[in-house]
N, C-alpha and C positions, 0 to 999 in steps of 0.2 A: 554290455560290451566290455573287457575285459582291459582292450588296449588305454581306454581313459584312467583306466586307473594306474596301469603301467608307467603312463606319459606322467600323468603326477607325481607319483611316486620320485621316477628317475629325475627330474625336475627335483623337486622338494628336498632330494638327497644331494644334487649337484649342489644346490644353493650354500644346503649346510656344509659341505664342504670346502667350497670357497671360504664360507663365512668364518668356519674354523682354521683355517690357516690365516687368513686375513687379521682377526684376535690376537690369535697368539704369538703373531710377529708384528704388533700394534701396542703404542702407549697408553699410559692409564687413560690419558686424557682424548686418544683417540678411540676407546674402547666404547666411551659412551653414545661418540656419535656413530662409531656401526651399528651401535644398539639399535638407536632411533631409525637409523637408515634400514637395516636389517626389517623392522618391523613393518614398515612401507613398504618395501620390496615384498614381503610373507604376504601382503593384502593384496598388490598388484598383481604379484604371479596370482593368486587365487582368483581374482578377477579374469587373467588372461584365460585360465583355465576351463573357468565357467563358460568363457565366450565361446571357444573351440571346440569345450561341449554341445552348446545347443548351437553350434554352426553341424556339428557330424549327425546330427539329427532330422 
């Protein structure tokens, strides 16, 4: 099914996009904790995903 990969996708790219303006209008010193934060969120959404998967199944 074509559309979970879609929803990923458009997902995955919103994030980074956020994520990239959020960076580069952020201090050094703020840059590291979007890192950390970034990285939990990248697991979370992955998890949300999975879930929504094996719910359309």
């Amino acid at each position: 099914m074509q559309f979970q990969a879609i929803a990923k996708g458009m997902a995955v790219g919103a994030a980074a996009g956020m994520v990239g303006y959020l960076v580069s209008s952020a201090s050094k010193s703020e840059k590291s904790k979007f890192k950390r934060r970034t990285v939990k969120a990248a697991h979370a959404l992955g998890a949300v995903m999975d879930s929504v998967a094996d719910l359309m199944r």
